[in-house]
N, C-alpha and C positions, 0 to 999 in steps of 0.2 A: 308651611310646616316642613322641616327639614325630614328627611330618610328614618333617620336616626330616634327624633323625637314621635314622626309617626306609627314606625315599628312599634316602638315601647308601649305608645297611648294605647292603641289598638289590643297587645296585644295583652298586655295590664287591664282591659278596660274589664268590668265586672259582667257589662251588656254582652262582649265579644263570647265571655268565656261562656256567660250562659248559652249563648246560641253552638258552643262547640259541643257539648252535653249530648244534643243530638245531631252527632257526626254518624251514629252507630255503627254499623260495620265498615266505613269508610278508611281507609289506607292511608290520607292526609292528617297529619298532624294540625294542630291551630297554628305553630308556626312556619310550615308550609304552604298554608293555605294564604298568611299574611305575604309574605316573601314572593310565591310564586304569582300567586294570582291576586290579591288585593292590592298590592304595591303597585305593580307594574300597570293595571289597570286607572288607579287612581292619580297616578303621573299624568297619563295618556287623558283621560276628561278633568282634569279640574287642577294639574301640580302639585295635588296634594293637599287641597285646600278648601276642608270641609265647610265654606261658608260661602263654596262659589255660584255665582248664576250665571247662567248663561249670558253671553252676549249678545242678543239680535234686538232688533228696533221694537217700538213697544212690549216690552218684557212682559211675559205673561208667564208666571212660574207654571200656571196649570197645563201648557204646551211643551214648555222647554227644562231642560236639564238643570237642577240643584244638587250643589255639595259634592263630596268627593267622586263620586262615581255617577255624578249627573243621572240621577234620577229624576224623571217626568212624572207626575200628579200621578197619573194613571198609571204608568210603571211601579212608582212605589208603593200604589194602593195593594197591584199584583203581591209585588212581594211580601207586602205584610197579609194577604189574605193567605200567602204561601203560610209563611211563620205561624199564625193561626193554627191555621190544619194541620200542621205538624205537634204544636203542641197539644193541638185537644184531641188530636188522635192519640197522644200518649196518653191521655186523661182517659181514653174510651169516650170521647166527645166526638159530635158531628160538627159540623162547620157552620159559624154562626160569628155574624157582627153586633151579637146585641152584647154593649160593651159593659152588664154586670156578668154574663154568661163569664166571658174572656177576662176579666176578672178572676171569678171562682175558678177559673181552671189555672191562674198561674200566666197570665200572659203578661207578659210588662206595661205599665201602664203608659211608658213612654210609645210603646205601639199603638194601643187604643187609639191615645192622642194623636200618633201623626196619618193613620188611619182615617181619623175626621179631617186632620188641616189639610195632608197630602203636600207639605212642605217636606222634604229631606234634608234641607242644609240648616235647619232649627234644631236638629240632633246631635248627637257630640260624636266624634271620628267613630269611636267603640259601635257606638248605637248605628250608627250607619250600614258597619261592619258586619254589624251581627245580624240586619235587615236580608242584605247584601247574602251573606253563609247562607240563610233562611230558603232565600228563593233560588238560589243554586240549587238546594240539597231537594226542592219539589220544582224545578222549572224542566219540563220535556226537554228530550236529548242532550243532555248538560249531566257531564260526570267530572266533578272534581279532581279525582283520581286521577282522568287521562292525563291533567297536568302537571302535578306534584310527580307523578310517573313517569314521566318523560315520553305518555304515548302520543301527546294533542300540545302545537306549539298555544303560546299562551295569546299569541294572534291570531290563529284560530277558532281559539277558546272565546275572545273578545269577539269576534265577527258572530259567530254562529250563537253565543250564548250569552253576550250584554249588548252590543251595539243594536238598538232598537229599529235603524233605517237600515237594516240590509234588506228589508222585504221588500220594502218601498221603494229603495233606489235604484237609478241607472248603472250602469255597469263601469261608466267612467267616474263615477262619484265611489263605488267599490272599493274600483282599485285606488282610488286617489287618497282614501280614509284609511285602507287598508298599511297602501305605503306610510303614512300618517302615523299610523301607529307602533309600526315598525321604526320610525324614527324616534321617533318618545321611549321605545324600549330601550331602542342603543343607548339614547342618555340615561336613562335608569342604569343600566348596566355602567355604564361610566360612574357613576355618580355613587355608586355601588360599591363601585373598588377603591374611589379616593378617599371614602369613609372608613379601607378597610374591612371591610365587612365583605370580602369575596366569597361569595354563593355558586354554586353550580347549580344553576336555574335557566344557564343556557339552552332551549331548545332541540334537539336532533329534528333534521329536515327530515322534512316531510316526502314519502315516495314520488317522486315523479316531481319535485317542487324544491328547488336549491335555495335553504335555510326557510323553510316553510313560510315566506312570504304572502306570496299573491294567491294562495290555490284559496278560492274562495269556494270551499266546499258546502 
């Protein structure tokens, strides 16, 4: 999926918009949120191609990363119990997988469902998106804001608050991911301006860190 057509899908989708509803006091617009941080991330795991699975030797989706933003079984269970709590706390509800409960409060039923499969790349770009918004806006030390704001590069943002093996890895695999990512940006960024569509989503480096690359904070 091209730039162009994913922008639109996403940000047209009905699922995305529902999850923007509760941005509440947050600073990011839905179309900064797509631009700055959904795009650039979605390059970087999958090209943009909400159907992807990983690639490693006997495929085990409940291991490895599906769909645009390579969600793991257990990662996207997180963020849908995320999205949960956030909706049934607006309901004056407590936190509960019993799926007429989340029902009667308004939950999507496409969440129920992938809630039980724990497949992400069975949902459509929007639904993914709007998964994705959910467990941002409840996942510890992760502020959207920093990055529509120019305070937190969006490589930072990926290291500290979606790449699931920084906790686990060695420090050469780090930095290797980290550069990694940084290269998938600059295409974005390229691919960005040939579209026309020039965005000033460029980064400001980071203190002590020239174009906030490697500081794996």
């Amino acid at each position: 999926m091209d730039l162009k057509r994913a922008r639109n899908v996403i940000l047209n989708d009905k699922d995305y918009q529902f999850a923007t509803q509760y941005l509440g006091n947050k600073k990011s617009t839905p179309e900064q949120i797509v631009n700055n941080i959904m795009l650039p991330i979605a390059y970087h795991e999958s090209k943009i191609d909400p159907t992807k699975l990983q690639e490693v030797p006997n495929f085990d989706y409940s291991k490895h990363g599906q769909g645009l933003y390579q969600f793991e079984r257990n990662s996207l269970r997180t963020a849908l119990r995320r999205a949960f709590n956030t909706i049934l706390k607006s309901k004056g509800m407590t936190l509960t997988n019993d799926p007429a409960k989340l029902k009667k409060a308004g939950v999507p039923s496409y969440m129920i469902k992938a809630y039980q499969d724990g497949n992400a790349s069975k949902l459509s770009a929007g639904q993914q998106s709007a998964v994705l918004l959910f467990d941002y806006l409840e996942k510890p030390n992760t502020n959207i804001d920093e990055v529509t704001q120019g305070n937190q590069t969006i490589n930072s943002f990926w290291y500290n608050s979606h790449w699931s093996g920084a906790a686990q890895s060695d420090d050469e695999t780090k930095v290797a991911r980290r550069a990694s990512f940084s290269r998938h940006y600059d295409q974005y960024i390229t691919m960005d301006k040939q579209d026309n569509r020039v965005r000033n989503i460029k980064q400001p480096p980071e203190k002590g860190n020239l174009g906030g690359i490697l500081d794996a904070r």
